[in-house]
RODO-2510 file (C-alpha; in nm, 4 decimals, decimal comma):
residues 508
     n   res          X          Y          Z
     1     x     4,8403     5,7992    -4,2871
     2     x     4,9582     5,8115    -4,5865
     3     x     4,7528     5,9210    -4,9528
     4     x     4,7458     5,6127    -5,1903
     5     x     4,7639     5,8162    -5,5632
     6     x     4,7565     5,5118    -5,8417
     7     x     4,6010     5,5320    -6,1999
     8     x     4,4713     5,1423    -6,2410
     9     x     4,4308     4,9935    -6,6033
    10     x     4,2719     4,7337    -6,7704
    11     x     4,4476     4,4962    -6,9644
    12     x     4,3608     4,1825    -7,1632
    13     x     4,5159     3,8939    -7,0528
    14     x     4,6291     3,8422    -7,4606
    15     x     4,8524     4,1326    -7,3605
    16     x     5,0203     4,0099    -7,1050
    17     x     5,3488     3,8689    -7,2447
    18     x     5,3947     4,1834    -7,5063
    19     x     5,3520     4,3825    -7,1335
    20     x     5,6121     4,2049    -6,9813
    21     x     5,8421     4,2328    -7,2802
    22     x     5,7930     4,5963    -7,3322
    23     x     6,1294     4,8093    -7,3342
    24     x     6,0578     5,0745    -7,0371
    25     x     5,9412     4,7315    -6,8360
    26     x     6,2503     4,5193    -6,8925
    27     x     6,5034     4,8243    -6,8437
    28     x     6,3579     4,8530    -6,4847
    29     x     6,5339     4,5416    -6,4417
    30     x     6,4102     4,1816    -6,2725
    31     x     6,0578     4,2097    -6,1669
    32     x     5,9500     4,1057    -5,8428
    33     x     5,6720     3,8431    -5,8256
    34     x     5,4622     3,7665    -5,4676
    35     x     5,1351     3,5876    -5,4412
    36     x     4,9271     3,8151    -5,2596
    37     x     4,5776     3,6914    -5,0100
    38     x     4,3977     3,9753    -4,9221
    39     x     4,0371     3,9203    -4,6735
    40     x     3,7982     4,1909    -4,6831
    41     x     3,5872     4,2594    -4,4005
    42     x     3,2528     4,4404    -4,3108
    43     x     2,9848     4,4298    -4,1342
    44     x     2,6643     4,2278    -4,2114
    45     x     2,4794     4,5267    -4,2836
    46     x     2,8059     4,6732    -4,4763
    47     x     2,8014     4,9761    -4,3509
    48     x     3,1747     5,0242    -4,4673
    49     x     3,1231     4,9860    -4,8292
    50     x     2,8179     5,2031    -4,7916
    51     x     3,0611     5,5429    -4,6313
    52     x     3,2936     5,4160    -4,9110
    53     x     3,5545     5,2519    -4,6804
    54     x     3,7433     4,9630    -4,7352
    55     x     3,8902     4,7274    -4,4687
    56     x     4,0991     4,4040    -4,5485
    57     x     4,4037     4,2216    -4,4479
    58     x     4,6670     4,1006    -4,6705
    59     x     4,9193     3,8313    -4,6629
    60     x     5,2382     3,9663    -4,8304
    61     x     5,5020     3,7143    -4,8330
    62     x     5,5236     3,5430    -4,3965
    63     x     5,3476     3,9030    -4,3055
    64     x     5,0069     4,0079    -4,2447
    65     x     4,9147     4,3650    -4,3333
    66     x     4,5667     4,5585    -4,2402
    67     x     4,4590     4,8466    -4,4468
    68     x     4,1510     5,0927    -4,4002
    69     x     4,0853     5,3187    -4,7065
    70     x     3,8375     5,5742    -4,6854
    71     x     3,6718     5,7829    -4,9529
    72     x     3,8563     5,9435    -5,2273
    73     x     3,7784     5,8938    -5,5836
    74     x     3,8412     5,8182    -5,9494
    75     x     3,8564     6,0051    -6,2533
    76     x     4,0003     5,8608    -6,5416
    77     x     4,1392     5,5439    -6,3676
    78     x     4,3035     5,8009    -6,1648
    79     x     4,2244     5,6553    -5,7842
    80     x     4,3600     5,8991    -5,5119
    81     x     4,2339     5,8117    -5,1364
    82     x     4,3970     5,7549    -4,7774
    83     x     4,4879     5,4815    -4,6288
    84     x     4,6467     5,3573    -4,3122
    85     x     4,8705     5,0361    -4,2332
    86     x     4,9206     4,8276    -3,9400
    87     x     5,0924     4,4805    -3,9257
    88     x     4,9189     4,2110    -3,7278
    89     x     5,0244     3,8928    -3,6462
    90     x     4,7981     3,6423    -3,8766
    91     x     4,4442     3,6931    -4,1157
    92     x     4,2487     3,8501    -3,7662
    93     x     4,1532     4,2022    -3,8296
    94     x     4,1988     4,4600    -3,4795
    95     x     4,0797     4,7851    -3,6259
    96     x     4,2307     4,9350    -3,2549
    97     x     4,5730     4,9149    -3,3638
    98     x     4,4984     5,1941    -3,6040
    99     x     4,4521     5,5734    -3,3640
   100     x     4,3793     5,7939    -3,6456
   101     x     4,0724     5,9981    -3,5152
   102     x     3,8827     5,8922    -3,9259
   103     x     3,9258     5,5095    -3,8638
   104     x     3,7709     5,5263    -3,5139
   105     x     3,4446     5,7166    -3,6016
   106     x     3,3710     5,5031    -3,8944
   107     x     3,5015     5,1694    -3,6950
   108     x     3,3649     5,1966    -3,3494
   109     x     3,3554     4,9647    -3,1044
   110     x     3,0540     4,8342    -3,1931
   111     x     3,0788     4,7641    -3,5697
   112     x     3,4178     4,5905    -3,4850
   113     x     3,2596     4,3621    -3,3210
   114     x     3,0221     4,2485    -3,5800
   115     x     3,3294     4,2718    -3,8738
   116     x     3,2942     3,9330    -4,0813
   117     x     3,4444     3,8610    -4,3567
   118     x     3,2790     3,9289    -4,7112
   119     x     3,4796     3,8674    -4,9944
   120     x     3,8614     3,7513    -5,1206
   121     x     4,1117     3,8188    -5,3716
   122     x     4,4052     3,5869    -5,4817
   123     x     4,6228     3,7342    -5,6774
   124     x     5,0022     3,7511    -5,8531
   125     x     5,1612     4,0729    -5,8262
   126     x     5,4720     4,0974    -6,0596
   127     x     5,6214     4,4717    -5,9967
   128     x     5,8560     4,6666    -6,1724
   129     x     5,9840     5,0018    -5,9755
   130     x     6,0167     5,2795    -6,2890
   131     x     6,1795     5,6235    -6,2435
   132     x     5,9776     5,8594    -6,4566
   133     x     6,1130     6,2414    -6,4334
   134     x     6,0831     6,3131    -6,0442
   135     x     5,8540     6,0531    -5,9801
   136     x     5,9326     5,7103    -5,8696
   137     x     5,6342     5,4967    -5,9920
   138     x     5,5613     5,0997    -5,9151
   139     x     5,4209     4,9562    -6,2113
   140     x     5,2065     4,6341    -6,1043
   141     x     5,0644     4,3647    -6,2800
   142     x     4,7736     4,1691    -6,0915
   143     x     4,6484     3,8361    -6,1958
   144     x     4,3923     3,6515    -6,0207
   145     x     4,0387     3,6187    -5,9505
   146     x     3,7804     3,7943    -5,6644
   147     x     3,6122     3,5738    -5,4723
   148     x     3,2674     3,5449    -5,2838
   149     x     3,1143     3,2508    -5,2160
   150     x     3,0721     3,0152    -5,4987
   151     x     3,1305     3,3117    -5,7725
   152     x     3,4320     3,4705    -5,8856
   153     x     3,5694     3,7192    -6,1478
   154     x     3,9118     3,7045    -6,3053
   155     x     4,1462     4,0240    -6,2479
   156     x     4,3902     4,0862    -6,5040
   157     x     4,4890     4,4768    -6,4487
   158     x     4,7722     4,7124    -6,4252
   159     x     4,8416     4,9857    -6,1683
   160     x     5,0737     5,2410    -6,1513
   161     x     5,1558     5,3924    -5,7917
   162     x     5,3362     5,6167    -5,6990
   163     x     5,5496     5,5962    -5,4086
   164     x     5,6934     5,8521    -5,2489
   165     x     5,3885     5,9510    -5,0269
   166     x     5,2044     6,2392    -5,0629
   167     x     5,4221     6,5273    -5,0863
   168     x     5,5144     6,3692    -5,4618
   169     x     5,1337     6,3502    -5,4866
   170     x     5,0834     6,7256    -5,4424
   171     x     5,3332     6,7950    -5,6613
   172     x     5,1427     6,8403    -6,0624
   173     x     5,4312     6,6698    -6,2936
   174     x     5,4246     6,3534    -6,0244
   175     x     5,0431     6,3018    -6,0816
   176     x     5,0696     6,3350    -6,4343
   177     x     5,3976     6,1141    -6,4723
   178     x     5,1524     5,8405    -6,3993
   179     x     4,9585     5,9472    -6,7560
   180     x     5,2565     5,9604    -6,9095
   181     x     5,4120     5,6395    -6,8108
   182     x     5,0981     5,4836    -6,9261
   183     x     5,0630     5,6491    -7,2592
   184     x     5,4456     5,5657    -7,2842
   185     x     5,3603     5,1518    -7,2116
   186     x     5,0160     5,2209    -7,4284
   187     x     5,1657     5,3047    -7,8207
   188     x     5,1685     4,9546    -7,8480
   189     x     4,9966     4,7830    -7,5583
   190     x     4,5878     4,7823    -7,5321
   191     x     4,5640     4,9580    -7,1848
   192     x     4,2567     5,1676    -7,0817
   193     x     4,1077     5,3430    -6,7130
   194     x     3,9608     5,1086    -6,5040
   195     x     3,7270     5,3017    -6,2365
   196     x     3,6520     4,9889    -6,0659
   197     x     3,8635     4,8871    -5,7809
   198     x     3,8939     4,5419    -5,6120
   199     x     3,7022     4,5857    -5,3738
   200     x     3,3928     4,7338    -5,5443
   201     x     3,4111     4,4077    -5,7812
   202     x     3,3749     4,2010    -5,4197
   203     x     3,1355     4,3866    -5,3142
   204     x     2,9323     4,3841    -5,6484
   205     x     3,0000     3,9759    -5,6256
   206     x     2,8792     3,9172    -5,2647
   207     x     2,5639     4,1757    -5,3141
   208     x     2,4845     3,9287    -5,6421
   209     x     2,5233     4,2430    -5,8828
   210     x     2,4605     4,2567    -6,2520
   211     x     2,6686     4,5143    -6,4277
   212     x     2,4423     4,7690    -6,6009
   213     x     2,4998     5,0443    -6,8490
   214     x     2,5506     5,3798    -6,6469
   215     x     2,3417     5,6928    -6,7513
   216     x     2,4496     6,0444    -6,7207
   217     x     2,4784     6,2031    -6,3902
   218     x     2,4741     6,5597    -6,2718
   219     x     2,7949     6,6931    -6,3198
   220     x     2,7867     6,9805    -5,9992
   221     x     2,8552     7,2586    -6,1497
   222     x     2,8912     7,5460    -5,9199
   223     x     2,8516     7,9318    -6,0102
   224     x     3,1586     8,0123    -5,8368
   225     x     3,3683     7,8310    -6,0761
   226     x     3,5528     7,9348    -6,3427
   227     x     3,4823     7,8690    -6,7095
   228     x     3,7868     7,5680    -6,7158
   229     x     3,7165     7,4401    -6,4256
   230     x     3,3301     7,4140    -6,5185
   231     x     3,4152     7,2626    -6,8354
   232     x     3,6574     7,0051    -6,6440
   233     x     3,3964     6,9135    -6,4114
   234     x     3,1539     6,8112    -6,6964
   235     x     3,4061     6,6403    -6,8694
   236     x     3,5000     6,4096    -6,6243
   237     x     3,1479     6,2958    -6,5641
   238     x     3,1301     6,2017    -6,8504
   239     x     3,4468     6,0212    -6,8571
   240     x     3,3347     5,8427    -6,5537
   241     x     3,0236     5,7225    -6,7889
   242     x     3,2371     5,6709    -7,0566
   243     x     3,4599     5,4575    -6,8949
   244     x     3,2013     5,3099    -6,7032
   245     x     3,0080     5,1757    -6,9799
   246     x     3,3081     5,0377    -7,2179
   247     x     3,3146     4,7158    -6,9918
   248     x     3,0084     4,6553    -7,0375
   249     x     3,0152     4,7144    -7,3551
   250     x     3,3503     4,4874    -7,4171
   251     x     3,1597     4,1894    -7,2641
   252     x     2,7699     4,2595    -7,3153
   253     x     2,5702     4,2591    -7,6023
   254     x     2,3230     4,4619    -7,4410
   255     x     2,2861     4,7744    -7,6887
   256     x     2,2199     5,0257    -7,4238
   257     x     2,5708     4,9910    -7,3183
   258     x     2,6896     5,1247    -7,6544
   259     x     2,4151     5,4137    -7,6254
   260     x     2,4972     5,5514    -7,3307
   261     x     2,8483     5,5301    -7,4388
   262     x     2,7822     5,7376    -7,7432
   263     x     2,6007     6,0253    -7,5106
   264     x     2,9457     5,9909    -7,2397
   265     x     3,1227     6,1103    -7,5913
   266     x     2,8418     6,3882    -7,7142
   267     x     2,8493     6,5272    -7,3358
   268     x     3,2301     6,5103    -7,3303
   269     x     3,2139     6,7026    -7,6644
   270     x     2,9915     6,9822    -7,5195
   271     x     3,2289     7,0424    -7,2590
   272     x     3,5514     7,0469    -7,4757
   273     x     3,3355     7,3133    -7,6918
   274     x     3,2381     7,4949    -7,3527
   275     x     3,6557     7,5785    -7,3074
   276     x     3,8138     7,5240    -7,6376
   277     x     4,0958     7,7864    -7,5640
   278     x     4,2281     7,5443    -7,3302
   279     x     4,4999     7,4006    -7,5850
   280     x     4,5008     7,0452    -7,3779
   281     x     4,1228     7,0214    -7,4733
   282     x     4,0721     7,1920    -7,7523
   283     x     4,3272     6,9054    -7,9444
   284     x     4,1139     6,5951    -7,8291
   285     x     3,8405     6,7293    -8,0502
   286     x     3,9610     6,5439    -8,3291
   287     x     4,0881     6,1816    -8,1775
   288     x     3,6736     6,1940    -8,0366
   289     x     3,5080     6,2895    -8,3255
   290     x     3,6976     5,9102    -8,4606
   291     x     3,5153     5,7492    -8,1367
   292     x     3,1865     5,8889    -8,2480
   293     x     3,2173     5,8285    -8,5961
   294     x     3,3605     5,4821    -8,5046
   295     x     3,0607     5,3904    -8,2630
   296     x     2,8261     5,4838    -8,5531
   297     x     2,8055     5,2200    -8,7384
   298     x     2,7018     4,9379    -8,4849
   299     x     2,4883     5,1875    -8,2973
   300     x     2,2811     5,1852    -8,6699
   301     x     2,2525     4,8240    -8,6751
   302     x     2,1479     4,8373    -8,2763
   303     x     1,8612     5,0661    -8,3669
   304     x     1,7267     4,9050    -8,6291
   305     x     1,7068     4,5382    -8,5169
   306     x     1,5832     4,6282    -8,2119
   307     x     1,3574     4,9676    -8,2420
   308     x     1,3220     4,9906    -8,6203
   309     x     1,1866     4,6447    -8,7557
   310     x     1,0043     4,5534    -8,4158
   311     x     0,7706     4,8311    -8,4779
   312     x     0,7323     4,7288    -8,8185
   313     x     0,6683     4,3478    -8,7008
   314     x     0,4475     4,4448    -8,4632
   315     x     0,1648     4,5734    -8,7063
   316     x     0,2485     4,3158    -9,0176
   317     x     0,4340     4,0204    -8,9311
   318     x     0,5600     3,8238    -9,2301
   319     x     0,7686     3,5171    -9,2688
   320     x     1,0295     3,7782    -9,4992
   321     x     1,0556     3,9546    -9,2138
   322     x     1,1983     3,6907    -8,9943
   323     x     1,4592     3,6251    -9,2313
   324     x     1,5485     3,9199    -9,2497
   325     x     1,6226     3,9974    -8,9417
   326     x     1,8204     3,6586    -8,8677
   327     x     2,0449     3,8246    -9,1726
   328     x     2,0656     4,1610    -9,0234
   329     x     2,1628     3,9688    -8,6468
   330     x     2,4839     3,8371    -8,8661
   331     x     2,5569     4,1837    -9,0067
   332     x     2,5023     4,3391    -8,6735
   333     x     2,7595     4,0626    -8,5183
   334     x     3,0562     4,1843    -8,7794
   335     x     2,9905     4,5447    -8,7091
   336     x     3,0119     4,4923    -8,3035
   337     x     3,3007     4,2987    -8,3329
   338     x     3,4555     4,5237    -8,5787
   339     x     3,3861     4,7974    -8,2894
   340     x     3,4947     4,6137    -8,0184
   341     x     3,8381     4,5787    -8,1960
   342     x     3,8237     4,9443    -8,2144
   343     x     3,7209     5,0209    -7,8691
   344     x     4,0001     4,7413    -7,7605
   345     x     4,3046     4,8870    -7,9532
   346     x     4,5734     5,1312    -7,8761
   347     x     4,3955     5,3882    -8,0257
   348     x     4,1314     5,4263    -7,8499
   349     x     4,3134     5,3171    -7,5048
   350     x     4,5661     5,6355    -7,5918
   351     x     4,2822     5,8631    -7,6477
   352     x     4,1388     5,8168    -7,2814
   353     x     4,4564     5,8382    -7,1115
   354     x     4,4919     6,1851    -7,2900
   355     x     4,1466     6,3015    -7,1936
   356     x     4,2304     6,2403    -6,8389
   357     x     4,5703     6,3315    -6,8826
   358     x     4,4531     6,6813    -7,0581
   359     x     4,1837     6,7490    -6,7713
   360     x     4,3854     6,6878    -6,4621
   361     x     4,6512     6,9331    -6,6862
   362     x     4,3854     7,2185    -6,6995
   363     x     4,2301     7,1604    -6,3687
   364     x     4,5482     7,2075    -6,1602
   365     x     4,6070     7,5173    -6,3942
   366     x     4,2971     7,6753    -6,3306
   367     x     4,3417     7,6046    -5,9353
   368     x     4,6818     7,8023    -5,9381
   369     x     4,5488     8,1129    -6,2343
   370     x     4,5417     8,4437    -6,0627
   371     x     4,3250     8,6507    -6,0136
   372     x     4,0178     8,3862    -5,9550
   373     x     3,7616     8,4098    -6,2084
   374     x     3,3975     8,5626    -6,1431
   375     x     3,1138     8,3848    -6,1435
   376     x     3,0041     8,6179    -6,4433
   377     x     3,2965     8,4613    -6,6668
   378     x     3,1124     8,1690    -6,6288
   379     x     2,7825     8,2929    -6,7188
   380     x     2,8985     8,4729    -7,0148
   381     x     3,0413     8,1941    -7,1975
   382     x     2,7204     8,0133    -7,1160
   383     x     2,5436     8,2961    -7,2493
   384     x     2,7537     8,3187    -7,5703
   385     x     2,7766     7,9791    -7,6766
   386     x     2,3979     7,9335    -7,5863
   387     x     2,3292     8,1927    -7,8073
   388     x     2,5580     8,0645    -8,1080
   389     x     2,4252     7,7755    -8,0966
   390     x     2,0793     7,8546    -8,0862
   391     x     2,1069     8,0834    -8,3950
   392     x     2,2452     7,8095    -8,5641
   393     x     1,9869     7,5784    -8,4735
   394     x     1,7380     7,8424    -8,6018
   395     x     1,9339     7,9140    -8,9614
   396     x     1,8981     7,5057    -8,9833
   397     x     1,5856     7,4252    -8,9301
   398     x     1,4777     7,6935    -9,1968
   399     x     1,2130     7,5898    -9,4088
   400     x     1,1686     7,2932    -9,2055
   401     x     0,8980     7,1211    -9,4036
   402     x     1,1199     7,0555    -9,7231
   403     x     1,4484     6,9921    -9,6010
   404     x     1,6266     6,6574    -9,7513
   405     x     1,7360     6,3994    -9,4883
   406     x     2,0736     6,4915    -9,5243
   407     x     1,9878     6,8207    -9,3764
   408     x     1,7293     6,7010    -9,1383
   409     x     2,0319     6,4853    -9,0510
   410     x     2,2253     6,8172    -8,9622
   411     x     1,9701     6,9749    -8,7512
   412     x     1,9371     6,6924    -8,5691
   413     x     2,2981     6,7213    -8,4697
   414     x     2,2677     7,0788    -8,4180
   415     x     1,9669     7,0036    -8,1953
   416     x     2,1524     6,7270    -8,0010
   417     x     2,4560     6,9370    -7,9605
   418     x     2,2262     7,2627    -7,7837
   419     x     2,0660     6,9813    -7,5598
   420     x     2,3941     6,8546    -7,4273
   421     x     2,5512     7,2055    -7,3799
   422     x     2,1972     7,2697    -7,2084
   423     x     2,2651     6,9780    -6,9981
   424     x     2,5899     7,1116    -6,9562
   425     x     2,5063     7,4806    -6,8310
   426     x     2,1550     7,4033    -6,6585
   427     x     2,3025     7,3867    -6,3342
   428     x     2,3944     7,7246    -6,3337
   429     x     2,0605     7,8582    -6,4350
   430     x     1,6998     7,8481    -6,2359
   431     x     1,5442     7,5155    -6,3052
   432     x     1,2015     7,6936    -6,3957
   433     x     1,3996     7,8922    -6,6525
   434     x     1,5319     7,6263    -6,8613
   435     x     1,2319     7,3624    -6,8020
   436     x     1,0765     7,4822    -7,1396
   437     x     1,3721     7,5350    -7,3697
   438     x     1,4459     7,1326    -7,2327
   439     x     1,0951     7,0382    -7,3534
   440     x     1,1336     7,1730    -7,6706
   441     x     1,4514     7,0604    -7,7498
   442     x     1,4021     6,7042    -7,6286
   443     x     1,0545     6,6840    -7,8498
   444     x     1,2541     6,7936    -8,2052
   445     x     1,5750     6,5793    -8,0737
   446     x     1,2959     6,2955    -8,0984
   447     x     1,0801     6,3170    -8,3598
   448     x     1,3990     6,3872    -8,5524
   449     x     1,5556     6,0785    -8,4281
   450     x     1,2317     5,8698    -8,5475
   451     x     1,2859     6,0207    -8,8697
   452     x     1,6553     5,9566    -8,8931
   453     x     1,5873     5,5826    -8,8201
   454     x     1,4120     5,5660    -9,0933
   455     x     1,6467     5,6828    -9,3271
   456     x     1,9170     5,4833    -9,1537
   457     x     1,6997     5,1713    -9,2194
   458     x     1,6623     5,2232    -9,6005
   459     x     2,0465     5,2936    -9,5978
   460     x     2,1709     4,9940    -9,4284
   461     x     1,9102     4,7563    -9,6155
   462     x     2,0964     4,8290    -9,9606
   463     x     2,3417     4,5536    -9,9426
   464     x     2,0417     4,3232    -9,8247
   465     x     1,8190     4,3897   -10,1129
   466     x     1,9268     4,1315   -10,3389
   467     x     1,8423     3,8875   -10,1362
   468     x     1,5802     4,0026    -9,9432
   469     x     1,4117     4,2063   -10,1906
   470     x     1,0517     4,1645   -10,0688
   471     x     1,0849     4,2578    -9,7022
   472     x     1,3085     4,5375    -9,7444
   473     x     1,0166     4,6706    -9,9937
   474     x     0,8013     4,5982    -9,6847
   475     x     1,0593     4,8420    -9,5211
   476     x     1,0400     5,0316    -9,7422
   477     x     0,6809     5,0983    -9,7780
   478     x     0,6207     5,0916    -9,4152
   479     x     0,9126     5,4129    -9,3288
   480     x     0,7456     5,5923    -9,6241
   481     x     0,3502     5,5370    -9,4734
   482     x     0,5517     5,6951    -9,1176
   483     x     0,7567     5,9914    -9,2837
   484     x     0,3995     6,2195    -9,2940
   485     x     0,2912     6,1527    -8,9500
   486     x     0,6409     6,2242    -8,7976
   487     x     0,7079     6,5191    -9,0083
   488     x     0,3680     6,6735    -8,8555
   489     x     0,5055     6,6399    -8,5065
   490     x     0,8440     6,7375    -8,5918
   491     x     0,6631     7,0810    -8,7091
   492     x     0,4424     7,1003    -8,4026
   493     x     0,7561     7,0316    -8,1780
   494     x     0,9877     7,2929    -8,4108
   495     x     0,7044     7,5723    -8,2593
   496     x     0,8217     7,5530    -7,9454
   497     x     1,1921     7,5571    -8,0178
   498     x     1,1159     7,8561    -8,2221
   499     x     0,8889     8,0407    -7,9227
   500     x     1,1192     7,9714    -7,6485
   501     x     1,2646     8,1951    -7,4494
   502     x     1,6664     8,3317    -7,4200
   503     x     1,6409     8,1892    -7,0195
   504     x     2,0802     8,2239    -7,0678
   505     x     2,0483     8,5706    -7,0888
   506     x     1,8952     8,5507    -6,6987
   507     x     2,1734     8,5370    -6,3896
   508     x     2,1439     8,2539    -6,1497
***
């Protein structure tokens, strides 16, 4: 057995050629180039894929290889699972050949007789083998397709391997030579994580699955970590989401991609704040505060062609409307593509290699710090920052019924920012404890939102005006008639926030 450690990358096939001609690439010397056939195998009721196993045979070169992977992981494009090898004599999988006591309880002897095959991939591996530091790392360029059936999806991705088994793996400066080798290729190549492996794009392809945008998931916090590795944890959930909805985003027009995107980055931001005296973090602060601020605009455009206006429609439809909206689609267009250029470039390619880079950093220094922290280190920076923050929530919302919508604006943020640290910390606390302080917040972090669409809308229809003068006084007239109504359940909502109780100050 050995322990496969690769960090995989997606690449746009309009990159391909500046890849190839990249400096650290062509001083590795002539690259070697093989057509690879791998077959993928399961049963019919896939009860690999479903204990997260893989099982496929490979033509490399005149020579068959069979590999079983089971479990493992990825964080940040950073896959890291074990594997085992046999050769066999042609495409026939015999999962015997393999003795390792894992392989035979997942592949007994009756699931290999019902192995069929499921899915393909054809592919052309060009390789390069780099010496980084210690590490000796294969960097390998796939190009192909994944096939099932009568549907296919191209591959065009890059993996770097290393390969020198897993005693490199266990060493720290091996596992990160693989983010540094990649932020070394990515100053001037688009390259970003890819979580997705080949075979959970064959799967996806033989189950007939849609790609959808991925919501936040529990991040398992535990009480007997310490405060980095707690803020760690969260982080890379939300990485995962992050990285898991950029795809989707890249080929979709769907706008929920883009929205769950955006809370990846505000839950990412709540656990950098969580541990900013980890230096590693702490200086990603400002490189996402650009993603935010550069996901802004289109998420605007998003909200109010398709939550804004609709509502508006809905109640008075008028021929000005209609127009308008067909002008606001175009507008909407140029600001997605403008953000997909964003979310495509270096830049923002860089900036997820060094989140993943800068967690993998802190978590393997929090696993060696002596002594261990308590669980009460944990609990008092929950405590403390809960705290802060709720103060400052308080001093905002002061004399809540005539703030301006610039400062509405900032409590909003303020608000948003207490629910994602709650979201953060709640794991930590008794559910029953925190229920009501959620409520509250999540009632002001919405009738604040409605209220900040509004504004939003008039601000976005000023270049439109001109032209559309009529039905963005329609617009007008119609967030003005809501403003009252929402402001009376922001106040109601603002109560509760106000009469909640301090549940951090409790121990779990």
């Amino acid at each position: 057995m050995t322990t496969e450690v690769e960090l995989k990358l997606a690449l746009a096939p309009a990159h391909v050629a500046a890849l190839k001609r990249h400096p650290l690439l062509l001083a590795a010397g002539k690259p070697l180039r093989r057509n690879l056939l791998s077959v993928y195998h399961d049963t019919p009721k896939l009860t690999l894929m479903r204990h997260h196993a893989a099982l496929r045979v490979r033509r490399v070169g005149r020579q068959w290889v069979q590999t079983v992977k089971i479990g493992g992981g990825a964080t940040g494009g950073l896959h890291q699972r074990p594997e085992w090898e046999a050769v066999v004599p042609n495409a026939t999988v015999n999962p015997a050949l393999f003795d390792a006591p894992a392989v035979g309880a997942l592949l007994t002897p009756a699931r290999q007789a019902k192995l069929v095959p499921v899915f393909e991939t054809r592919f052309w591996r060009t390789t390069w083998q780099v010496q980084w530091g210690d590490a000796q790392i294969e960097v390998a360029l796939d190009q192909g397709e994944v096939r099932s059936g009568a549907h296919s999806q191209v591959i065009c991705e890059l993996e770097l391997e290393l390969k020198s088994g897993i005693a490199l793996a266990q060493k720290s400066s091996s596992v990160l030579a693989l983010f540094d080798l990649a932020l070394a290729l990515a100053e001037t190549i688009p390259l970003r994580p890819d979580p997705v492996s080949k075979a959970e794009r064959g799967y996806a392809l033989f189950l007939g699955q849609l790609a959808s945008p991925i919501k936040a998931a529990p991040a398992g916090l535990r009480a007997d970590m310490s405060v980095t590795a707690a803020a760690v944890c969260a982080a890379q959930s939300a990485l995962g989401q992050l990285t898991g909805n950029l795809a989707g985003l890249l080929d979709d027009r769907d706008p929920e991609y883009l929205h769950q995107l955006r809370v990846a980055l505000r839950r990412m931001d709540a656990a950098l704040r969580f541990n900013l005296h980890c230096p590693a973090l702490a200086a990603l602060r400002t490189e996402l505060r650009w993603a935010l601020d550069t996901t802004s605009p289109a998420r605007d455009w998003d909200v109010l062609l398709t939550h804004t206006l609709p509502a508006l429609q809905a109640v008075s439809p008028d021929a000005a409307l209609d127009r308008l909206m067909r002008a606001i689609q175009s507008v909407r267009r140029a600001a997605h593509a403008d953000l997909n250029a964003a979310l495509g470039s270096a830049r923002f390619g860089q900036f997820l290699l060094l989140v993943g880079r800068a967690l993998l950093s802190c978590q393997q220094a929090s696993l060696v710090a002596a002594p261990k922290p308590r669980m009460d280190t944990l609990m008092a920076q929950a405590h403390d920052l809960m705290a802060k923050q709720h103060r400052q929530l308080l001093r905002r919302g002061d004399g809540l019924a005539t703030l301006s919508d610039a400062a509405r604006h900032r409590l909003r943020i303020a608000a948003k920012k207490q629910r994602y640290l709650l979201a953060f910390v709640a794991e930590i606390y008794p559910q029953r404890a925190s229920r009501a302080y959620l409520a509250a917040l999540t009632s002001v972090q919405q009738q604040l939102g409605d209220l900040n669409d509004l504004a939003v809308a008039q601000r976005c229809l000023q270049d439109l005006r001109p032209r559309h003068a009529w039905a963005c006084g329609l617009v007008q007239g119609w967030c003005a008639a809501q403003t009252p109504h929402l402001l009376a359940q922001l106040a109601s909502a603002w109560g509760g926030v106000e009469a909640a109780k301090a549940f951090w100050r409790q121990r779990a």
